[in-house]
TIBAZA-874521 format. One record per residue (C-alpha): residue number from 1; x, y, z. Coordinates in Angstrom, 2 decimals, padded with zeros to 5 digits. Layout:
residues N
{nr=NUM, east=X, north=Y, up=Z}
...
//
This chain:
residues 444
{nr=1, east=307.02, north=059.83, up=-134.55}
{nr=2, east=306.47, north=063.45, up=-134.18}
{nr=3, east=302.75, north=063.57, up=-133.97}
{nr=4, east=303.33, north=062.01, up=-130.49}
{nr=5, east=306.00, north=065.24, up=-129.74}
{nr=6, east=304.55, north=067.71, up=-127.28}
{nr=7, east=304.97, north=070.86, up=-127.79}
{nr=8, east=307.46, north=071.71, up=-125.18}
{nr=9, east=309.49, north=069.21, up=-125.61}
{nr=10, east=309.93, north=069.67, up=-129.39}
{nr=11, east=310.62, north=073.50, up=-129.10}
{nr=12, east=313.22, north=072.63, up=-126.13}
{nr=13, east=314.84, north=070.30, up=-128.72}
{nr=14, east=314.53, north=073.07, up=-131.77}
{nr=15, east=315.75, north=075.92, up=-129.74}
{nr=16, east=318.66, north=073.54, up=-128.40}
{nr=17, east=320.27, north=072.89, up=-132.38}
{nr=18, east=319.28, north=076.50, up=-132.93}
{nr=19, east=321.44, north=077.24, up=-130.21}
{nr=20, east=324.28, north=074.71, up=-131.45}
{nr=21, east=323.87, north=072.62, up=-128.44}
{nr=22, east=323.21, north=069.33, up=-127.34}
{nr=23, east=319.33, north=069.19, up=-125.94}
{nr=24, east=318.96, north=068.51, up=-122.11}
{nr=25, east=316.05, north=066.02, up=-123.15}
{nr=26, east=314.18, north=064.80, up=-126.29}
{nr=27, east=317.59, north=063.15, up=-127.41}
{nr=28, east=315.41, north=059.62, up=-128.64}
{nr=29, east=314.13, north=061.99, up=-131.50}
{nr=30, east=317.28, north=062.77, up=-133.02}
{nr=31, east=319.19, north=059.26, up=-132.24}
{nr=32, east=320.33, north=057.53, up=-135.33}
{nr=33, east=322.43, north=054.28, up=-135.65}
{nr=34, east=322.29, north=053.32, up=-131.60}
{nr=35, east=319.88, north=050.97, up=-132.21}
{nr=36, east=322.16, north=048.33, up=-131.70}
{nr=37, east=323.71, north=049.40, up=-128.59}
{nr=38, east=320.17, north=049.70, up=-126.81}
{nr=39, east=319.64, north=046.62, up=-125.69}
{nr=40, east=323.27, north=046.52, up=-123.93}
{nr=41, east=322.63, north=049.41, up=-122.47}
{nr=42, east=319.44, north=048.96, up=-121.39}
{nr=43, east=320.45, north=045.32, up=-119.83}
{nr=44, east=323.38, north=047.44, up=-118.09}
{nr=45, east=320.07, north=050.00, up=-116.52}
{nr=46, east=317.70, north=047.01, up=-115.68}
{nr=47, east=320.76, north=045.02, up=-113.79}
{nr=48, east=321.42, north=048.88, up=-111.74}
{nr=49, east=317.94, north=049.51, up=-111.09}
{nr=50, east=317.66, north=046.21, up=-109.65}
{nr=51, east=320.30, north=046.84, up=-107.31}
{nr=52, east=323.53, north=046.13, up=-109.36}
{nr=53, east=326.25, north=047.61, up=-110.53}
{nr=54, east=327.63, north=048.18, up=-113.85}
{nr=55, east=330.38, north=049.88, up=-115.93}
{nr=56, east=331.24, north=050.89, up=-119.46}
{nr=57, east=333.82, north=052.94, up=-121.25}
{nr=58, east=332.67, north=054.60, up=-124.51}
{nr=59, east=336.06, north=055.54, up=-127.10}
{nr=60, east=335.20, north=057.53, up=-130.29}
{nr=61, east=336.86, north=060.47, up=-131.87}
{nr=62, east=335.94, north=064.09, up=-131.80}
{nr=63, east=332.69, north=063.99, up=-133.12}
{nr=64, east=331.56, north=060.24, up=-132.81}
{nr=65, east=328.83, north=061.46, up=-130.38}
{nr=66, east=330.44, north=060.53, up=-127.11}
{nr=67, east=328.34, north=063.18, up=-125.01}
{nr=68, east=325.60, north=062.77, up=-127.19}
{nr=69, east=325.36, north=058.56, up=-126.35}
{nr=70, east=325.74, north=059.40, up=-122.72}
{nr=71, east=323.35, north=062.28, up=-122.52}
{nr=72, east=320.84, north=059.63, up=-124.24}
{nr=73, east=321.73, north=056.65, up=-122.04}
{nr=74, east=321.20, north=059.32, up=-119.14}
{nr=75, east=317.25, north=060.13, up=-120.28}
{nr=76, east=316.77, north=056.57, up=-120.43}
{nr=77, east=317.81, north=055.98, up=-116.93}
{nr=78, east=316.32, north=059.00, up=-115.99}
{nr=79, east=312.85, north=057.00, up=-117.35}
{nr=80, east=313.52, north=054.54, up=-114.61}
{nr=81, east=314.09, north=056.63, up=-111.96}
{nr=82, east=317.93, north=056.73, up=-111.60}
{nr=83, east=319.51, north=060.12, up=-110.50}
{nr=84, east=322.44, north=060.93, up=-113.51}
{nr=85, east=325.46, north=063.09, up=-112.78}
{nr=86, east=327.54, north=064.48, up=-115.72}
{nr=87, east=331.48, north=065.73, up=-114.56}
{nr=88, east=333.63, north=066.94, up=-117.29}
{nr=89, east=337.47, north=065.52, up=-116.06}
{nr=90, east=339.69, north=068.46, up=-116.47}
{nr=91, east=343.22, north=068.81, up=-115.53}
{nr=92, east=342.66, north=071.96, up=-113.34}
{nr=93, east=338.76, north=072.02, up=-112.16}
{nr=94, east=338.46, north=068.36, up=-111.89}
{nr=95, east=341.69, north=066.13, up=-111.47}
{nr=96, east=340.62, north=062.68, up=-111.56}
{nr=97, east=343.09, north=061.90, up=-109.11}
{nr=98, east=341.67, north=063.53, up=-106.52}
{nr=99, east=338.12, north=061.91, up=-106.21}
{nr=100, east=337.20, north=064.61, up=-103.80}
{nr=101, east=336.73, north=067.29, up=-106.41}
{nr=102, east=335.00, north=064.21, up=-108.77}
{nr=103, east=332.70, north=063.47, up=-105.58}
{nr=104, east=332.02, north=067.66, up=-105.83}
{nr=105, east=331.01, north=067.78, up=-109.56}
{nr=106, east=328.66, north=065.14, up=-108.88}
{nr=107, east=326.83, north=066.78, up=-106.18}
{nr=108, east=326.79, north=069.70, up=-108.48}
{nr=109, east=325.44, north=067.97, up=-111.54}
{nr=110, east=323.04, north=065.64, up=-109.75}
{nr=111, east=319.26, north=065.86, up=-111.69}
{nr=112, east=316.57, north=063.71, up=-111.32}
{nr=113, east=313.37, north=063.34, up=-113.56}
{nr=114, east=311.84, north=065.76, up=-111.01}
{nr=115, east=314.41, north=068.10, up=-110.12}
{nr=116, east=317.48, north=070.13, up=-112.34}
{nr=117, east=321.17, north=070.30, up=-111.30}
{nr=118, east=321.79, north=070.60, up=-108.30}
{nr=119, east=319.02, north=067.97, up=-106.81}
{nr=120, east=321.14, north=067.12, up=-103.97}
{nr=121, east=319.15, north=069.17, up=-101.62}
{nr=122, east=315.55, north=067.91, up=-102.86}
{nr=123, east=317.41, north=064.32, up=-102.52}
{nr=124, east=318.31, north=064.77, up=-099.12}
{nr=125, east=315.01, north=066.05, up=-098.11}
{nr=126, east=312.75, north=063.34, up=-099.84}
{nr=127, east=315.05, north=060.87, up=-097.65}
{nr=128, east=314.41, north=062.43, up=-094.73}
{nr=129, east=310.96, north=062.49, up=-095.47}
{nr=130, east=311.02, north=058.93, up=-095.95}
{nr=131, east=312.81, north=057.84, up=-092.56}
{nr=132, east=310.51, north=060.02, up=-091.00}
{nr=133, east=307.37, north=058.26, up=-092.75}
{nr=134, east=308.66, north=054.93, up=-091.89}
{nr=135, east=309.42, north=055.74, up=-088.18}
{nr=136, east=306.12, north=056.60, up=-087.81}
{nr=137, east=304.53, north=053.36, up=-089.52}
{nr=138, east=306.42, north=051.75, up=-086.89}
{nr=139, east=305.32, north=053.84, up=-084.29}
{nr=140, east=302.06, north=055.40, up=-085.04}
{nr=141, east=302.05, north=057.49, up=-081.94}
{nr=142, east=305.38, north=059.17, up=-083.59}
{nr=143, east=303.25, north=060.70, up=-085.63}
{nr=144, east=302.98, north=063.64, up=-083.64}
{nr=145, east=306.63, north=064.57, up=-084.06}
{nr=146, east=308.52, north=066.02, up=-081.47}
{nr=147, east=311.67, north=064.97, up=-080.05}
{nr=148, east=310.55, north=061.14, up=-079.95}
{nr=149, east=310.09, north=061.24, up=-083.56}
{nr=150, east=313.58, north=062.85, up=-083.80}
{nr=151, east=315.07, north=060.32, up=-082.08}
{nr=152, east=313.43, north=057.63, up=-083.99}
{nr=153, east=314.62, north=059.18, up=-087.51}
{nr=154, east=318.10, north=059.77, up=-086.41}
{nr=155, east=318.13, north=055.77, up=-085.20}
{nr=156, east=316.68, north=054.41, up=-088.64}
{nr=157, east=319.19, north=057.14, up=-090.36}
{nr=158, east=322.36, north=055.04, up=-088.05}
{nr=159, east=320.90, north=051.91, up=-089.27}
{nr=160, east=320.66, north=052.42, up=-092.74}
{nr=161, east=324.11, north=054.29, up=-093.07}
{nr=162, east=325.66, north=051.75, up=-091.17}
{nr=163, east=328.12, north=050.59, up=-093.66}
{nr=164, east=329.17, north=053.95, up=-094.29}
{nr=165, east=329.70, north=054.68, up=-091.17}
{nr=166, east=332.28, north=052.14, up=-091.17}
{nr=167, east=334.66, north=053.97, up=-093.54}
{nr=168, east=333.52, north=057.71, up=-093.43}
{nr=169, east=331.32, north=058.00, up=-090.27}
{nr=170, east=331.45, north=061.97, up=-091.75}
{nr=171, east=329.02, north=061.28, up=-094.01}
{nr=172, east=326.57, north=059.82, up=-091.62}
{nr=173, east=326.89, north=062.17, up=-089.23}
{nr=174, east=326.06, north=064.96, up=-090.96}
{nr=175, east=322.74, north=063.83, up=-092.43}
{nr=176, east=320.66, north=064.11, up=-088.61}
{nr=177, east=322.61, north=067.35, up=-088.08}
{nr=178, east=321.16, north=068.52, up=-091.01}
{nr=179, east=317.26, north=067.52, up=-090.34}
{nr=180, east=317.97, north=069.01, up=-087.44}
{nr=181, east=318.88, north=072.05, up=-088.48}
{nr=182, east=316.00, north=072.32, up=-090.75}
{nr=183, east=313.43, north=070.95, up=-088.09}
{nr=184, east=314.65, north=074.10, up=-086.39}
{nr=185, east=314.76, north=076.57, up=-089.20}
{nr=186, east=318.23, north=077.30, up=-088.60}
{nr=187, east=318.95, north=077.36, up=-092.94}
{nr=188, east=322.59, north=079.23, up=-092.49}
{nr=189, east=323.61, north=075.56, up=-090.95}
{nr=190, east=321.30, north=073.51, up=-093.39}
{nr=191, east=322.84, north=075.49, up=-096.44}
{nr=192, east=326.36, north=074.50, up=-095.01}
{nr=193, east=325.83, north=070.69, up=-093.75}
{nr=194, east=324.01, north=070.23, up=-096.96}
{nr=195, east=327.21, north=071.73, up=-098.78}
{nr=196, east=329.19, north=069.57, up=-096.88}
{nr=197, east=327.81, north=066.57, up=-097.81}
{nr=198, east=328.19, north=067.90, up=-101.55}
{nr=199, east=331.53, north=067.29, up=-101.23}
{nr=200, east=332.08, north=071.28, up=-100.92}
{nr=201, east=335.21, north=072.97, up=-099.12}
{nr=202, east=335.10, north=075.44, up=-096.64}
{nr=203, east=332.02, north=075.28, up=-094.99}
{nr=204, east=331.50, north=077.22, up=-091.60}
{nr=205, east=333.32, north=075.62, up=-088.96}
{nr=206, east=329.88, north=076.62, up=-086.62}
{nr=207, east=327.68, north=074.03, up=-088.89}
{nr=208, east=330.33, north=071.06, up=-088.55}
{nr=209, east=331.02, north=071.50, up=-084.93}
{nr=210, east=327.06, north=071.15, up=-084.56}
{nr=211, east=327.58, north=067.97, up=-086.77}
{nr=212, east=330.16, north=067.12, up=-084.40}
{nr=213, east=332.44, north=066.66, up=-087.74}
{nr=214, east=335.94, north=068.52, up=-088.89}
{nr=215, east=338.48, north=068.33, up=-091.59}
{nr=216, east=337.67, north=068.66, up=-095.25}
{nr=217, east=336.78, north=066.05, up=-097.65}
{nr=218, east=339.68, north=064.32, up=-098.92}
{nr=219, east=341.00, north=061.66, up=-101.93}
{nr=220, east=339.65, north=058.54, up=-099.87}
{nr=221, east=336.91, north=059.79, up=-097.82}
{nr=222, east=335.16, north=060.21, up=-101.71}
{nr=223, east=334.36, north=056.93, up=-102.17}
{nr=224, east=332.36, north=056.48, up=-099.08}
{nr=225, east=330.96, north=059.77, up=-099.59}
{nr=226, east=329.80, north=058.44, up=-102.58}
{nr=227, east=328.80, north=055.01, up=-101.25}
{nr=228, east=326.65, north=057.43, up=-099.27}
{nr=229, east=325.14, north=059.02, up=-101.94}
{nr=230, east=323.84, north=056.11, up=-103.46}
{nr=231, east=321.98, north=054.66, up=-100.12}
{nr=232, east=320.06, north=058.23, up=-099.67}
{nr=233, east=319.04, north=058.01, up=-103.10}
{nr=234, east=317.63, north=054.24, up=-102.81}
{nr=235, east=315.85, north=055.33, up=-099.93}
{nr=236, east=314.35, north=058.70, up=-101.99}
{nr=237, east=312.86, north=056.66, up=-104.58}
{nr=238, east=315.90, north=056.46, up=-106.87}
{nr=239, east=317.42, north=052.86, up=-107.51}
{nr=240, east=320.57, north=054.69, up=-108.49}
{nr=241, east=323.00, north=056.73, up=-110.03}
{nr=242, east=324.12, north=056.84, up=-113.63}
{nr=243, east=327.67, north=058.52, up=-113.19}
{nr=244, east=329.46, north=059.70, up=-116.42}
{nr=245, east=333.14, north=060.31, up=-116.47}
{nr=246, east=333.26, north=062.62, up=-119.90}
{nr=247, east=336.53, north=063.27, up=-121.77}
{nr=248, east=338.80, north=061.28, up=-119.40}
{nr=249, east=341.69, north=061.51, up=-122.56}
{nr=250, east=342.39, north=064.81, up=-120.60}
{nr=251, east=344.95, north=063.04, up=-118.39}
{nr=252, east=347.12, north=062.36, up=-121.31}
{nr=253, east=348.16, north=066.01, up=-121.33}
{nr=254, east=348.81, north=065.86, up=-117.57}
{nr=255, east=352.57, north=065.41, up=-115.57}
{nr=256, east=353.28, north=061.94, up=-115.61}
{nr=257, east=353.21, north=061.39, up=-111.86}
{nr=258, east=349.69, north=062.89, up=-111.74}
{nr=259, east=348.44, north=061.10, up=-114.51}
{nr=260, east=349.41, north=057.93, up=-113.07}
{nr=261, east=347.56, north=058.84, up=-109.69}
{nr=262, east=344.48, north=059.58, up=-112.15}
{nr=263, east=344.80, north=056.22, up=-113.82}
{nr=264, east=345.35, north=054.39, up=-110.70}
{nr=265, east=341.99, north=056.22, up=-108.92}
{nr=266, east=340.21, north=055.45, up=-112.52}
{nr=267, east=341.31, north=051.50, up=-111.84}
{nr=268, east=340.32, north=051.97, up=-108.20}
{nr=269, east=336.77, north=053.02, up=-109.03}
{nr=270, east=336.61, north=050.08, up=-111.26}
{nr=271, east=337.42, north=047.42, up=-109.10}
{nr=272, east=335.17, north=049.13, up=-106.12}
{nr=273, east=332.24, north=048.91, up=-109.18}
{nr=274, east=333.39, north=045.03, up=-109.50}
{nr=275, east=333.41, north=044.67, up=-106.35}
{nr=276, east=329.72, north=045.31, up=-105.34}
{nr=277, east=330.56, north=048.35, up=-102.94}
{nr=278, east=328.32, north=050.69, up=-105.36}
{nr=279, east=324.77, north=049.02, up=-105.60}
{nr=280, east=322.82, north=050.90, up=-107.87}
{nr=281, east=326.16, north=052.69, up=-109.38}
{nr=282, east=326.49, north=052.66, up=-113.32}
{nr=283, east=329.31, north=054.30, up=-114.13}
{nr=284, east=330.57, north=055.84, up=-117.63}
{nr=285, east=333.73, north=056.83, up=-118.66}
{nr=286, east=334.12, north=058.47, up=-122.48}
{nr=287, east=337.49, north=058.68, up=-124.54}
{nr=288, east=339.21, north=058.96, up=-127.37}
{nr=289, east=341.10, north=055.63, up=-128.90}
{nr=290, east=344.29, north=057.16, up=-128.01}
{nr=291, east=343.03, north=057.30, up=-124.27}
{nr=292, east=342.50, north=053.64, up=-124.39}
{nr=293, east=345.43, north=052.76, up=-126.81}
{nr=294, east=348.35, north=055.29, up=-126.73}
{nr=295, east=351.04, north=055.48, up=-124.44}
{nr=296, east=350.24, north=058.21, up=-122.48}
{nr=297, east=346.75, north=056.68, up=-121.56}
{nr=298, east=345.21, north=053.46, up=-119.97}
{nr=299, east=348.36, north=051.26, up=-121.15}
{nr=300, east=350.56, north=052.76, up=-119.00}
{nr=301, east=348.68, north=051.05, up=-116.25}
{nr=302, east=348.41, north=047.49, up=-116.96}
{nr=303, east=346.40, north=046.55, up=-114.37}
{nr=304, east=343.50, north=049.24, up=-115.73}
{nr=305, east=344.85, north=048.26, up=-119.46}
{nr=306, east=343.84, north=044.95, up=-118.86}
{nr=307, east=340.14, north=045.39, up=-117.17}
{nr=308, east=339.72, north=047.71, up=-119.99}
{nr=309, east=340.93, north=045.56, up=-123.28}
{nr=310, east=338.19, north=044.50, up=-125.92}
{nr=311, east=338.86, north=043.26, up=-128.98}
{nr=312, east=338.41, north=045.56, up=-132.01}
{nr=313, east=340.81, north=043.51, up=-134.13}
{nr=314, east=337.12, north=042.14, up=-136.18}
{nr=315, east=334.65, north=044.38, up=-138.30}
{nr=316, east=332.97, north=047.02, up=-136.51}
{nr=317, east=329.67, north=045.62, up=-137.61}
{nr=318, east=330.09, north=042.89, up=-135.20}
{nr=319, east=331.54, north=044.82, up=-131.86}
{nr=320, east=330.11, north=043.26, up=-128.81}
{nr=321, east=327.69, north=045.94, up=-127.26}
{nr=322, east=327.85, north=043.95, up=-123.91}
{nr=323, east=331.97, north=044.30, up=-123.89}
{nr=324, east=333.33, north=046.28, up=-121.36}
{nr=325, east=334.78, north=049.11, up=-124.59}
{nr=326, east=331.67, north=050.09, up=-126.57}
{nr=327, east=333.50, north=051.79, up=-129.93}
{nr=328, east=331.46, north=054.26, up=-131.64}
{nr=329, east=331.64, north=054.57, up=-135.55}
{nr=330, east=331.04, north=057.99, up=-135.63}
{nr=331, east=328.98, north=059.59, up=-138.57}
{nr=332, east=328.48, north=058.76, up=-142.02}
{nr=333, east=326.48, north=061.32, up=-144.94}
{nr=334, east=323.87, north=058.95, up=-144.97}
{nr=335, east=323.89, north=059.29, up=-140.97}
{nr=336, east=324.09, north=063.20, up=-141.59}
{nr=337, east=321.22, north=062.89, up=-143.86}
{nr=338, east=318.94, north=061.21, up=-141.60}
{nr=339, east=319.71, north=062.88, up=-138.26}
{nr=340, east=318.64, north=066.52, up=-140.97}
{nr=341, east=315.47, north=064.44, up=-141.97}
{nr=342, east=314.46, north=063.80, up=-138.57}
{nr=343, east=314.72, north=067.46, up=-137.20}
{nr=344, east=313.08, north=068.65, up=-140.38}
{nr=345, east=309.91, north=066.06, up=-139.53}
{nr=346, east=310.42, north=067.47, up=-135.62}
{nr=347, east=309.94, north=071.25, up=-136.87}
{nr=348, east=307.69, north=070.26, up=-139.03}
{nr=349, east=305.24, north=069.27, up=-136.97}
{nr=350, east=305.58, north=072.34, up=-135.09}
{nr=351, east=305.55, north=074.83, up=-138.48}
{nr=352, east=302.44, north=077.11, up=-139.49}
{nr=353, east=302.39, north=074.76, up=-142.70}
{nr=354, east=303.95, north=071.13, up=-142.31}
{nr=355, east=303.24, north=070.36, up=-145.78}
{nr=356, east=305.14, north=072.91, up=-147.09}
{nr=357, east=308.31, north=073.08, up=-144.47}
{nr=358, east=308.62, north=069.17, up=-145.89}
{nr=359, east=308.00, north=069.93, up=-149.61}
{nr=360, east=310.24, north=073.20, up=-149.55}
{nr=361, east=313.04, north=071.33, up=-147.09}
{nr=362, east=313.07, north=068.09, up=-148.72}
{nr=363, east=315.19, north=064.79, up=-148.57}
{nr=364, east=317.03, north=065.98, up=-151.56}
{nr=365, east=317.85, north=069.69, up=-150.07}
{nr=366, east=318.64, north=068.44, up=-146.63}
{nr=367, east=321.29, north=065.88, up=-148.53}
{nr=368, east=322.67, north=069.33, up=-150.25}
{nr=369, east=322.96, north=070.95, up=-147.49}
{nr=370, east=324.32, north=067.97, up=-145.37}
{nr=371, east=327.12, north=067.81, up=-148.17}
{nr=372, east=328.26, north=071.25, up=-148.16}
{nr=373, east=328.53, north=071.91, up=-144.70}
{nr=374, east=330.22, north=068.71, up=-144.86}
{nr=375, east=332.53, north=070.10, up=-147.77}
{nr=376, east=333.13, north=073.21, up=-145.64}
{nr=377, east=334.75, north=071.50, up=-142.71}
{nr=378, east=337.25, north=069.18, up=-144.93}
{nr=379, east=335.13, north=066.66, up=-145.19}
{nr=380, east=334.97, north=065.42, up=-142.06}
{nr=381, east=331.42, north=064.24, up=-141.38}
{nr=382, east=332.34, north=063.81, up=-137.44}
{nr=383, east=333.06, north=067.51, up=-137.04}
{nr=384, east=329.41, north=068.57, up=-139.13}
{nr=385, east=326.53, north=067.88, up=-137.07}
{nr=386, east=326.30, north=070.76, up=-135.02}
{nr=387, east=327.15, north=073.25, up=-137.44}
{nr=388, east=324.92, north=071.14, up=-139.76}
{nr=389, east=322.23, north=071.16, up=-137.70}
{nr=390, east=322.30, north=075.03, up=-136.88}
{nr=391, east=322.47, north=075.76, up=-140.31}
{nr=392, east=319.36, north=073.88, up=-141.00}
{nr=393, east=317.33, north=074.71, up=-137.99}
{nr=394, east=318.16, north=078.87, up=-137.83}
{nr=395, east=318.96, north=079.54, up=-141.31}
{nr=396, east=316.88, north=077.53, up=-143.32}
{nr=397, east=313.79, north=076.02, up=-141.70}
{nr=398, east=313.11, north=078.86, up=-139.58}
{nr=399, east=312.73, north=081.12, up=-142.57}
{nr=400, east=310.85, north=078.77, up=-144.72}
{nr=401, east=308.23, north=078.72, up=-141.63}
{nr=402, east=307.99, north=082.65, up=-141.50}
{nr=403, east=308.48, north=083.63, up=-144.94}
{nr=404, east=305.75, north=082.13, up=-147.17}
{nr=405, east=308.57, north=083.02, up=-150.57}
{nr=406, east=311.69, north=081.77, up=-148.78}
{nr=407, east=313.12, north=078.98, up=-150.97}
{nr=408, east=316.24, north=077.92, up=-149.87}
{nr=409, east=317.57, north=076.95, up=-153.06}
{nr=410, east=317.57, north=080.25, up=-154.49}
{nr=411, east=317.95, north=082.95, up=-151.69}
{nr=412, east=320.37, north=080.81, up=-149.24}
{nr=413, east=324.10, north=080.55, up=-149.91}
{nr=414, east=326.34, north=078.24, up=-146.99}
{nr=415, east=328.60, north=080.45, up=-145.09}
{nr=416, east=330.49, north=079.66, up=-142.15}
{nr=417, east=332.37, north=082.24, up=-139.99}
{nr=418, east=335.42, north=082.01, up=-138.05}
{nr=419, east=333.60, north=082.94, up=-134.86}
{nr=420, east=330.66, north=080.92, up=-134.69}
{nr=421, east=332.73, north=077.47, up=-134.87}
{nr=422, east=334.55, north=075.54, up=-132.07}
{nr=423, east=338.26, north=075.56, up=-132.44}
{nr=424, east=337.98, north=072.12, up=-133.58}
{nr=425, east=335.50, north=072.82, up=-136.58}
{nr=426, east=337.53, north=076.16, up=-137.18}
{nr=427, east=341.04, north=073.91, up=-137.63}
{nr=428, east=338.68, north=071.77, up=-140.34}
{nr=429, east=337.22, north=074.92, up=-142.10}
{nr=430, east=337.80, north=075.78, up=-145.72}
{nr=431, east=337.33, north=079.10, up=-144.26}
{nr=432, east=338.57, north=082.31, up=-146.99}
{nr=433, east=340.78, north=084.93, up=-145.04}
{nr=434, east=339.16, north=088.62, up=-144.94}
{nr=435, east=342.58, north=089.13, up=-146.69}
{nr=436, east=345.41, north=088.00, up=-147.97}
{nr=437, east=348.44, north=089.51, up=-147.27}
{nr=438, east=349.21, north=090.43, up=-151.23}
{nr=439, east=346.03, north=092.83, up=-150.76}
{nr=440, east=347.39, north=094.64, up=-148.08}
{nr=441, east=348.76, north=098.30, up=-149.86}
{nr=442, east=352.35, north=099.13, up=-148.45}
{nr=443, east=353.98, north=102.66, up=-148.78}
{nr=444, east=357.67, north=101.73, up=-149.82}
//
C-alpha cells in the first residue's frame, strides 16, 4: 500500500499525527475497521452524484472516530467531484436553530478537489463561466461578448435559478449583479455580493442596492440559499454537496426553548432532504448516543425521534450500514495496533532506511507502546489514538529515522504532560502531580 504513496501526500499525513491532528487528506491510509460501512456509504455518494439526495446520522462516543469517518466519507466524495462543507454546531458561533449562521459556515468551509476553504468564490466563477460558454454555443455570434452576451448569461442564469427564485428571489438576484460587477472590475462590489451570497452579514448597502436586494439573510431564507448553492455547483462541474453537521449533542447543553427550535430546524432539514428539494445534497449529522437517546436530545422531538430510530437492540456485528443511525464501535487494542502498524509502514516508506524503521519499530513495540499510552489515559482505548499516534510519529519513529543508535526500547520512556492533552484525555490521565501537597514546607 505505501509504495503507491506519493511523497506529498504521505508527509502531509506524517506531519498531520505529528501535529496531533486529523490529516486534511490521505485518511484511506490510516482507515481501519470501516470496511464494512463502505459500501453504504458509497451507495449513499453514487445515489447524490446521480442527482439524489441522501442522509445519515453517525452516534459514537468521544473517541469512536466521528470526525475521522466523516472527514473520510468527505475525500471519497471529494473523488467524485462533490463540493464537502464541514460546520462545527456550537451553541454561540453556530446555533442550529438559526440556519442562517449554518448556511454561513458552509460558505466558509466549502472545498472542492481543486480549491481549499473558502471555494465559494472559484464556484461562483466556474458557473459563470459555464452560462457564459453555453450562451455562446447557442449563439455563436455571442462569442464576442459585449452587452448581448450579458444579456444572454443573465437570461440562462433566470432560467436555471428559477425555482429559487420562487422562495428567495435574493439569491438569484445577486448572482448577475455579481458577473457584472466583475465584467466591470468593480471587486469592492464583487467582494461584497459574493459575501452576500455566503450567507455573510453586513455587507455594503452600495453592492445590494446595485443587486437591487436588501435585508439580511435570515432563519428561512437559508434553505433556499442553500437550494441555491447546490444548482451553481451542478452547473460548475460538481454533482453536489456533502454537508456534515459535526457534534450536534451540543444542543443538549442549550435553554430548552432554543434547543427545541434547533431540533425542530434539524427535523426540518430532514424532511426538505426526504423531500427531494436538495438534489445532489448528502447531508451528515454526528452525535453522541445520548444525543440520539437521552432526554435532552432527539427524543424530545418525536417527530425527529422517530425519522431518526434504528434498532441497536441486536449485536453490533450485524448493524445495518444502510439504516438511517450508522453506530460506530469505537476502538479496540487490536484496532490501536493496526492503525500504529499502518503509519509505521507509511513513514517507512518515506525513512532514509525502511528496513530498519520496520525492524527497530516493530509489530511487537508498536503493541507496547499502543498499551501504555493506552494504560496512561485509564484505559480507555477511544481517548488514545491521537496521543498514540503523536507519540509514535514525533517521539519514536522520527528519531529512529535520524539517529542511526536510537532504539526505542532502551532510550524512550512514555510520558504524557498535562499541557499537551485535550481536556478530555487530561480528565483520563494517570497523570503524577508536580507535587503533592504533603511536600509543600510550611513555617508554623
Amino acid at each position: 500500500m505505501s509504495t503507491a504513496v506519493s511523497p506529498r501526500r504521505r508527509r502531509e499525513v506524517v506531519d498531520a499525527l505529528r501535529r496531533g491532528t486529523v490529516p486534511a487528506s490521505g485518511l484511506d491510509l490510516l482507515a481501519v475497521g470501516l470496511e464494512r460501512f463502505i459500501p453504504a456509504l458509497d451507495a449513499d455518494l453514487d445515489a447524490v452524484t446521480a442527482g439524489g439526495s441522501a442522509f445519515k446520522a453517525i452516534r459514537g462516543e468521544y473517541g469512536a472516530g466521528k470526525t475521522f469517518v466523516t472527514r473520510f466519507l468527505a475525500e471519497r466524495a471529494a473523488r467524485r467531484g462533490l463540493a464537502t462543507a464541514e460546520v462545527q454546531i456550537s451553541e454561540t458561533e453556530t446555533p442550529l436553530h438559526k440556519l442562517e449562521t449554518v448556511y454561513r459556515r458552509i460558505g466558509e468551509s466549502l472545498r472542492t478537489a481543486s480549491f481549499p476553504p473558502s471555494a465559494l468564490r472559484p464556484v461562483l466563477d466556474s458557473w459563470l463561466y459555464t452560462l457564459a460558454a453555453d450562451a455562446a454555443a447557442l449563439d455563436p455570434s455571442l462569442g464576442r461578448g459585449g452587452a448581448a452576451l450579458e444579456a444572454a448569461v443573465r437570461t440562462l442564469a433566470e432560467q436555471r435559478l428559477a425555482a429559487v427564485s420562487t422562495r428567495t428571489l435574493a439569491f438569484a438576484q445577486a448572482l448577475p449583479a455579481y458577473r457584472t460587477a466583475v465584467t466591470a472590475g468593480d471587486l469592492p462590489t464583487a467582494d461584497a455580493l459574493a459575501g452576500w451570497l455566503g450567507g455573510q452579514p453586513h455587507v455594503a448597502g452600495s453592492a445590494k442596492r446595485a443587486a437591487g436586494i436588501r435585508g439580511e439573510l435570515d432563519h428561512f431564507a437559508a434553505i433556499g440559499f442553500l437550494q441555491g448553492l447546490l444548482t451553481v455547483l451542478r452547473d460548475a462541474g460538481h454533482p453536489g454537496l456533502l454537508l456534515v453537521l459535526d457534534e450536534v449533542e451540543t444542543l443538549q447543553r442549550v435553554r430548552g426553548d432554543v434547543r427545541d427550535k434547533a431540533l425542530n430546524a434539524l427535523r426540518q432539514l430532514v424532511d426538505e432532504v426526504d423531500s427531494g428539494r436538495f438534489p445532489g445534497l448528502y447531508l451528515v449529522i454526528t452525535g453522541t448516543p445520548a444525543f440520539y437517546d437521552g432526554p435532552s436530545g432527539v427524543p424530545r422531538l418525536p417527530p425527529l425521534a422517530q425519522r431518526l430510530a434504528t434498532d441497536f437492540a441486536t449485536d453490533a456485528r450485524f448493524d445495518n450500514p444502510r439504516a438511517v443511525q450508522l453506530r460506530l464501535p469505537g476502538f479496540d487494542q487490536p484496532a490501536l495496533v493496526e492503525l500504529g502498524a499502518k503509519v509505521r509502514n507509511l513513514y517507512a516508506a518515506g525513512a532514509a532506511d525502511p528496513d530498519r524503521v520496520r525492524r527497530v519499530v516493530d509489530d511487537a513495540y508498536v503493541a507496547a507502546l499502543a498499551a501504555a499510552v493506552t494504560g496512561s489515559l485509564g484505559g480507555r482505548v477511544g481517548v488514545a489514538p491521537r496521543v498514540f499516534l503523536k507519540k509514535l510519529v514525533s517521539d519514536v519513529l522520527d528519531r529512529v529515522d535520524q539517529f542511526a543508535d536510537f532504539d526505542p526500547r532502551r532510550h524512550y520512556t512514555l510520558t504524557l504532560r498535562p499541557g499537551e492533552l485535550t481536556d478530555v484525555e487530561r480528565n483520563s490521565a494517570q497523570v503524577v502531580p508536580a507535587a503533592r501537597a504533603d511536600d509543600v514546607p510550611l513555617d508554623l
